[in-house]
N, C-alpha and C positions, 0 to 999 in steps of 0.2 A: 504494500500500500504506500501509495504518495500521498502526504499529509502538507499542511498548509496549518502556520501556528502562528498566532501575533506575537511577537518579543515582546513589546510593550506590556501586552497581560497576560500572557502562557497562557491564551484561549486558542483552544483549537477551532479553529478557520471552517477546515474541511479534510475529506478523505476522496481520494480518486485511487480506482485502478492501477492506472497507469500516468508515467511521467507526462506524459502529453494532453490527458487532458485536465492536467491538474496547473500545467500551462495554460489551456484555453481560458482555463476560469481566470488565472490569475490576468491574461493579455483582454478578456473581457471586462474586469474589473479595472482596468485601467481607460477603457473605451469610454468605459461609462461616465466614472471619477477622475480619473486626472493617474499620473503617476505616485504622487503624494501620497496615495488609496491605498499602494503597497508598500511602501517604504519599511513598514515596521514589520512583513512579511517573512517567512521562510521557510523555502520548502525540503523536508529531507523525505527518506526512504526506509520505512518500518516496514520488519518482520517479526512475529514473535519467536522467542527464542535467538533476536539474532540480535547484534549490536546496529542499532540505526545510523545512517549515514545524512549524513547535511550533505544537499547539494547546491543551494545558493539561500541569499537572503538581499531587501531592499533591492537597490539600482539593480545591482549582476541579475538578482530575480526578474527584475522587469525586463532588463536586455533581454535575457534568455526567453521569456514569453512572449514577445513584441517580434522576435527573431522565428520563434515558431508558429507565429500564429499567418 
């Protein structure tokens, strides 16, 4: 699972499948509101039983969703 968590308040966002469409959401939310929307944003990659991996947060998050979508 690809999760989406606010740093500002360890609330979790969301859960997606997969890395891309946990991109579209995040490149949707930026459509809607501005880039500002995700700043506090980050998304890593859960399994259970495994150690979770960060793969981006803020700006690099948004590049990378803006980049995918």
């Amino acid at each position: 699972m690809y999760e989406l968590v606010d740093l500002n308040t360890g609330n979790w966002v969301g859960a997606y499948p997969t890395k891309e469409e946990a991109l579209r959401a995040v490149a949707d939310t930026i459509r809607r509101y501005g880039e500002d929307a995700v700043v506090t944003l980050a998304l890593g990659r859960f399994e259970r039983g495994r150690q979770g991996e960060a793969i981006a947060e803020g700006p690099k998050l948004a590049e990378m969703a803006l980049a995918a979508a």
